[in-house]
C-alpha positions as CSV (number, residue, x, y, z in Angstrom):
1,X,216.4,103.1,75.5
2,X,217.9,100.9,77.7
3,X,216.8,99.8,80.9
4,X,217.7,98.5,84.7
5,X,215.9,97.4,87.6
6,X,216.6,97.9,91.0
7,X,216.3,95.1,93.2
8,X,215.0,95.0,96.6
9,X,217.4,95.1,99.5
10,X,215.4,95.9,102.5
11,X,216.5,100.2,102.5
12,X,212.7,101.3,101.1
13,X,211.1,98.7,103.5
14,X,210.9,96.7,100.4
15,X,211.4,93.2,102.4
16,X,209.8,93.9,105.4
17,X,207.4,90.5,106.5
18,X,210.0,88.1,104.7
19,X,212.2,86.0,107.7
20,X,215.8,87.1,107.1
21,X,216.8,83.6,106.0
22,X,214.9,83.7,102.8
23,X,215.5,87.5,102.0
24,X,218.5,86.4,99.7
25,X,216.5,83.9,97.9
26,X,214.2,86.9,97.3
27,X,216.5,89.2,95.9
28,X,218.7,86.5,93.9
29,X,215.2,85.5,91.8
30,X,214.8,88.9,91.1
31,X,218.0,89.1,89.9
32,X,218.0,85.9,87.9
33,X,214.4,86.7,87.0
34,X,216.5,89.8,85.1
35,X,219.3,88.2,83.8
36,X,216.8,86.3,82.0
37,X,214.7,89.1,80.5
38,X,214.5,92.2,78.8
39,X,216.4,94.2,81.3
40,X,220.3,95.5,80.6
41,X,221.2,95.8,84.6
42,X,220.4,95.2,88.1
43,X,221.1,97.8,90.8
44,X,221.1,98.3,94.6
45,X,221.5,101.1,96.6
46,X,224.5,101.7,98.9
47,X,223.4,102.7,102.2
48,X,223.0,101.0,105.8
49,X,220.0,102.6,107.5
50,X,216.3,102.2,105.9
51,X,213.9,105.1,104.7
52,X,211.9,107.7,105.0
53,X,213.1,107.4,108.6
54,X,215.7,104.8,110.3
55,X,214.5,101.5,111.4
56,X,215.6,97.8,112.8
57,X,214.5,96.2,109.5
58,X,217.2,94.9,106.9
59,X,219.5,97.2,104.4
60,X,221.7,94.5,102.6
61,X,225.0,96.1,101.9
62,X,225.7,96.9,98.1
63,X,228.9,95.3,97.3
64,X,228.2,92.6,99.1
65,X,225.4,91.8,96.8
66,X,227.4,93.3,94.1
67,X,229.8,89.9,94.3
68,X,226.7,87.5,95.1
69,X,225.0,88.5,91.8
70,X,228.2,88.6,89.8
71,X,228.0,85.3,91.0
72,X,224.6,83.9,90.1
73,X,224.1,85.9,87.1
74,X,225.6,85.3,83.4
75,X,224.9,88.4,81.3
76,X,223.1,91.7,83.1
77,X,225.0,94.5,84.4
78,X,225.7,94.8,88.0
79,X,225.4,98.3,89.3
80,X,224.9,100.6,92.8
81,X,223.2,103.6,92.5
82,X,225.2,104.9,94.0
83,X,228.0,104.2,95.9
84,X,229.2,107.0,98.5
85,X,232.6,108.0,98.4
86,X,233.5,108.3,101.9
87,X,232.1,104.8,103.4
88,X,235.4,103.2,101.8
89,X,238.9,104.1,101.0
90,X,238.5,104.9,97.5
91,X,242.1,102.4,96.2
92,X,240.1,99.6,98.6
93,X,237.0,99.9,96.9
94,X,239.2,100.2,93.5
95,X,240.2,96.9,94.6
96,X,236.8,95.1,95.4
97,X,235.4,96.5,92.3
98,X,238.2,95.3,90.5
99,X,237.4,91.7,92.0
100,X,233.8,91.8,91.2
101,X,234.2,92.8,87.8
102,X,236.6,89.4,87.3
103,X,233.6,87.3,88.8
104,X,231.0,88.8,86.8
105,X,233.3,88.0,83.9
106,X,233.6,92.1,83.1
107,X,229.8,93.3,84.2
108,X,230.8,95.5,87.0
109,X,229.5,99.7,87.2
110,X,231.0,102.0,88.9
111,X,227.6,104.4,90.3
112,X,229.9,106.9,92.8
113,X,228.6,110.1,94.7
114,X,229.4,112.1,97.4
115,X,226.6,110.9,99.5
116,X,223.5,112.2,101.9
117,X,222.2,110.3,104.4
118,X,223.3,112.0,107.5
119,X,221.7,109.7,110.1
120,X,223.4,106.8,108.8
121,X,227.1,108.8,108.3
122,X,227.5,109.6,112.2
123,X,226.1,106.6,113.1
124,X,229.1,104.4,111.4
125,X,231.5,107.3,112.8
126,X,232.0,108.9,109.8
127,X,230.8,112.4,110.7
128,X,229.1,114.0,108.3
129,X,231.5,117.1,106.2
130,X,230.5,119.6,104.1
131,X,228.8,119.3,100.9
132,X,232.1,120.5,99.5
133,X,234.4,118.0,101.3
134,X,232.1,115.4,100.7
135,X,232.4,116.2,96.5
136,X,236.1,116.9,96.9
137,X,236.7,113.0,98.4
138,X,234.3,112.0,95.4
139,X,237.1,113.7,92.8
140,X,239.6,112.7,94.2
141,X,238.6,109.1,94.7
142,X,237.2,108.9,91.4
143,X,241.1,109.7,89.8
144,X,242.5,107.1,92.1
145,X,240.4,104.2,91.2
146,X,240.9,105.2,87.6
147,X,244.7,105.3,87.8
148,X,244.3,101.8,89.9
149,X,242.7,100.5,87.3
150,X,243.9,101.5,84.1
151,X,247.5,101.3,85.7
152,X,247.1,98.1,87.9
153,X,248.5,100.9,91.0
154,X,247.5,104.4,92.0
155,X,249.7,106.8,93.6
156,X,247.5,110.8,94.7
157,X,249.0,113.1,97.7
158,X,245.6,114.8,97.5
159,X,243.6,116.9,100.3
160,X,241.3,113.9,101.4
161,X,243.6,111.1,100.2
162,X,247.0,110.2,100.2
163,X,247.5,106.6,98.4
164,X,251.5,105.7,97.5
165,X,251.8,102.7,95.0
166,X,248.4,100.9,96.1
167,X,248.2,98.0,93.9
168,X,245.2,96.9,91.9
169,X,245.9,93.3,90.4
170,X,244.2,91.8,88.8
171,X,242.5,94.8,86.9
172,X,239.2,94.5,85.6
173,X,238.3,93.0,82.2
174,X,237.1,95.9,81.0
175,X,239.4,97.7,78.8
176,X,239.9,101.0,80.1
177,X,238.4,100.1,83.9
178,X,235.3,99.9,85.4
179,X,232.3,102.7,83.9
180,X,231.7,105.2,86.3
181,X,228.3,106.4,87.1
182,X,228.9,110.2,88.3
183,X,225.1,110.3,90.2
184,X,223.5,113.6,91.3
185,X,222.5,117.0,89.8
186,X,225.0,119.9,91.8
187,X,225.4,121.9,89.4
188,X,228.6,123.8,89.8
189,X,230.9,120.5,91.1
190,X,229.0,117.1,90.6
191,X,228.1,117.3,87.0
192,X,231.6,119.0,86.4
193,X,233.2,115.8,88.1
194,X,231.0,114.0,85.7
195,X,231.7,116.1,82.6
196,X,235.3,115.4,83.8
197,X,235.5,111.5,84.2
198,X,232.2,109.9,83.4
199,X,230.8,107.5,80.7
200,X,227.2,107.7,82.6
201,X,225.5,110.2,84.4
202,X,222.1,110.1,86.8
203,X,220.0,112.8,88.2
204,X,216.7,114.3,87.6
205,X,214.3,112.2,85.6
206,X,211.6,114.8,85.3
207,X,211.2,116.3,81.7
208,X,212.2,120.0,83.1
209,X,214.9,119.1,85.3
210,X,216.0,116.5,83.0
211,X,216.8,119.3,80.5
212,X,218.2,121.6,82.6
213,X,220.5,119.5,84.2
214,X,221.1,118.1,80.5
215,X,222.3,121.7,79.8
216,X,224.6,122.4,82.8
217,X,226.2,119.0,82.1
218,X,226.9,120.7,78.1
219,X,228.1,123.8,79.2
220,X,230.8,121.5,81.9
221,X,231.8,119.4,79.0
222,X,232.9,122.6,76.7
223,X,234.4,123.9,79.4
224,X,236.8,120.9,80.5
225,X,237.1,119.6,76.7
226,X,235.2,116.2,76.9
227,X,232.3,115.3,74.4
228,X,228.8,115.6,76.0
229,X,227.1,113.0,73.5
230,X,229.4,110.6,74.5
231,X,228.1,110.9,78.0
232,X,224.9,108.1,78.7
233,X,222.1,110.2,81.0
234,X,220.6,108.5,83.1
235,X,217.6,108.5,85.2
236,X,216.1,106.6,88.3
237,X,212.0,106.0,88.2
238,X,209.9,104.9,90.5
239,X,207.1,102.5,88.9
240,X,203.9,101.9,89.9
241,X,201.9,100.6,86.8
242,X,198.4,98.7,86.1
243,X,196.0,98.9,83.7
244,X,193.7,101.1,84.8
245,X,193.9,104.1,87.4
246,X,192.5,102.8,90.2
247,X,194.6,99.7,90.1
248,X,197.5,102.3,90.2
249,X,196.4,104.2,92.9
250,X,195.9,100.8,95.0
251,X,199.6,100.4,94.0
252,X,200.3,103.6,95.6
253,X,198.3,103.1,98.7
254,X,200.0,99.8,99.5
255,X,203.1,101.6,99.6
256,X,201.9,104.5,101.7
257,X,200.4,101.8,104.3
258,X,203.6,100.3,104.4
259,X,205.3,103.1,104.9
260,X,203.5,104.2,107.7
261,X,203.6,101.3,109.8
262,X,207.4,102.0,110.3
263,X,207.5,105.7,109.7
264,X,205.7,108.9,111.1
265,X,203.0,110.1,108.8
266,X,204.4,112.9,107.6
267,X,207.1,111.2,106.6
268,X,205.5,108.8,105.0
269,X,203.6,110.9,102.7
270,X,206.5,113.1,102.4
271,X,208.3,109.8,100.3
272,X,205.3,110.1,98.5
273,X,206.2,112.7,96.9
274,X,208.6,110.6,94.7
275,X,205.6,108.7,93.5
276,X,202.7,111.2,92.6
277,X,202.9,112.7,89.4
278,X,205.9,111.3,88.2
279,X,206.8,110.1,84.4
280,X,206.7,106.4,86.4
281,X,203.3,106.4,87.4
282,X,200.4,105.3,85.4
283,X,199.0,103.0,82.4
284,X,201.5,101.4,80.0
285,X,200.9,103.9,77.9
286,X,201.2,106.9,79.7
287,X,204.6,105.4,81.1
288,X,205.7,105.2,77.7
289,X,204.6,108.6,76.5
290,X,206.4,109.8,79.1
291,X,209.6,108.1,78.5
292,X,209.8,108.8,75.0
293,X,209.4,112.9,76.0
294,X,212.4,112.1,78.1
295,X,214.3,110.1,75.2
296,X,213.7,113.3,73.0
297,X,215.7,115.1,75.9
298,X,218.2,112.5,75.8
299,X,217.7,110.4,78.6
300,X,218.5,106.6,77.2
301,X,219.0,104.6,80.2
302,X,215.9,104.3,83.0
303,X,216.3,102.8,85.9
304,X,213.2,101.3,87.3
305,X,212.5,101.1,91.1
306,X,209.2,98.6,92.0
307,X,208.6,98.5,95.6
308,X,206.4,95.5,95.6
309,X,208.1,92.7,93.8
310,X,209.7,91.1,96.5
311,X,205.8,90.1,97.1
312,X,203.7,90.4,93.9
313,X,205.6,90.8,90.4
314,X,202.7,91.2,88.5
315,X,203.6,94.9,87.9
316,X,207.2,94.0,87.0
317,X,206.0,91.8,84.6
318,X,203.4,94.0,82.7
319,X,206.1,97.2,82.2
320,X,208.2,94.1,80.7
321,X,205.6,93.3,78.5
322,X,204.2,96.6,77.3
323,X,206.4,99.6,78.4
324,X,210.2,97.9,77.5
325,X,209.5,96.6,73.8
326,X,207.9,99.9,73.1
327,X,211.1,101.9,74.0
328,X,213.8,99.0,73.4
């Protein structure tokens, strides 16, 4: 199993109480602090307004950070989980891909959905289109950076996009472009997109919708011809991990608290919900018991969400020791 690590940019309320001038410096240790260890990527989230509800604190922008790490780092993967179609013209963000991956020296993902976040869309002017336009834009954008990058130019007269000869030069070091991350579970047009075009997929990380999702993706790849076991799944975990229980659930309660003091409390115990009972949650060894249920199901690649370590890594630092070698 491999693994990545999200690093804190501010949309959980993961930097809240550090001055704005040393946020960078906080999330570029992190970073390095990977790029020295056991993990095989670092990721961020692409989106502008924070959660469980909108606030004035900091959301660092995704590709902005994508180029800063490519730039401080030597040898992890640099990822988004996951970039949404529709904030960027799909042969522009070919492009600035394409640039990171030459800075990174060929480390660049490619995580691309359709995207969510409602509040945030019609706030930057975007609207906000149906679930089905918003997957048709993520099809037809994943073709063009493809063609832009395994052709150096992409040329589509689609029903979202129309790009005519948009050049993408330099293309990335990777032979064969940038690996694209298809993330999310819809079952009748996301994981056929993915079945369609992807080396990785995300979605569930729970052991029964792990599975069935596992499935769906199957029957997709039969369908369109493409080999499902060449197709890394993916899952996203959020870890809260001690050495006893009631060192977890004080892990938990520090995130609640912080939670609330920017959010209603309903919602704050509704993104609780991502926490309680899930396979990231517990001792080392129930953490690892858990993931290795999921490895039987086929999901190889976790990627691991801490919401404290912008202050305290001590949890980072005790998954590295005893939940990574175990599954490595």
């Amino acid at each position: 199993m491999r693994f990545g690590l999200f690093i804190p940019q501010g949309w959980r309320l993961d930097l809240v109480g550090i001055d704005p001038a040393d946020q960078w410096s906080t999330m570029n240790g992190l970073a390095q602090h990977a790029d020295a260890g056991p993990w095989d990527s670092v990721w961020v989230y692409d989106h502008f307004h924070t959660v469980p509800v909108p606030t004035r604190e900091a959301t660092h922008e995704a590709w902005s950070l994508m180029a800063a790490f490519a730039a401080t780092t030597n040898r992890v993967k640099l990822g988004q989980m996951c970039t949404a179609m529709s904030y960027r013209n799909p042969a522009y963000l070919a492009k600035v891909a394409a640039t990171v991956d030459l800075i990174s020296g060929g480390r660049t993902q490619m995580g691309i959905g359709g995207g969510w976040y409602e509040h945030e869309w019609r706030a930057y002017g975007y609207g906000f289109p149906s679930a089905g336009e918003r997957l048709g834009r993520l099809d037809e954008g994943v073709q063009i950076m493809r063609q832009a990058w395994t052709e150096g130019s992409a040329t589509l007269d689609g029903k979202y996009y129309q790009v005519d000869g948009a050049i993408c030069e330099p293309r990335p070091l990777q032979d064969g472009g940038i690996p694209l991350w298809i993330a999310g579970g819809g079952e009748k047009k996301t994981l056929r997109i993915a079945a369609q075009y992807a080396q990785y997929t995300n979605f569930d990380g729970t052991y029964e919708g792990f599975a069935h999702k596992s499935e769906i993706l199957r029957q997709h790849c039969a369908e369109v011809g493409t080999d499902f076991d060449a197709i890394t799944r993916s899952a996203n975990y959020n870890i809260a991990i001690a050495e006893n229980a009631t060192d977890v659930q004080a892990r938990l309660d520090e995130v609640r608290r912080r939670y609330s003091e920017y959010a209603p409390i309903e919602a704050a115990d509704a993104s609780m919900g991502a926490f309680a009972g899930m396979p990231g949650v517990g001792t080392p060894g129930e953490i690892v018991d858990n993931l290795r249920k999921l490895e039987a199901q086929g999901m190889t690649y976790a990627i691991c969400y801490f919401p404290e370590i912008a202050y305290d890594r001590s949890g980072l630092e005790l998954f590295e020791r005893e939940v990574i070698p175990a599954l490595s």
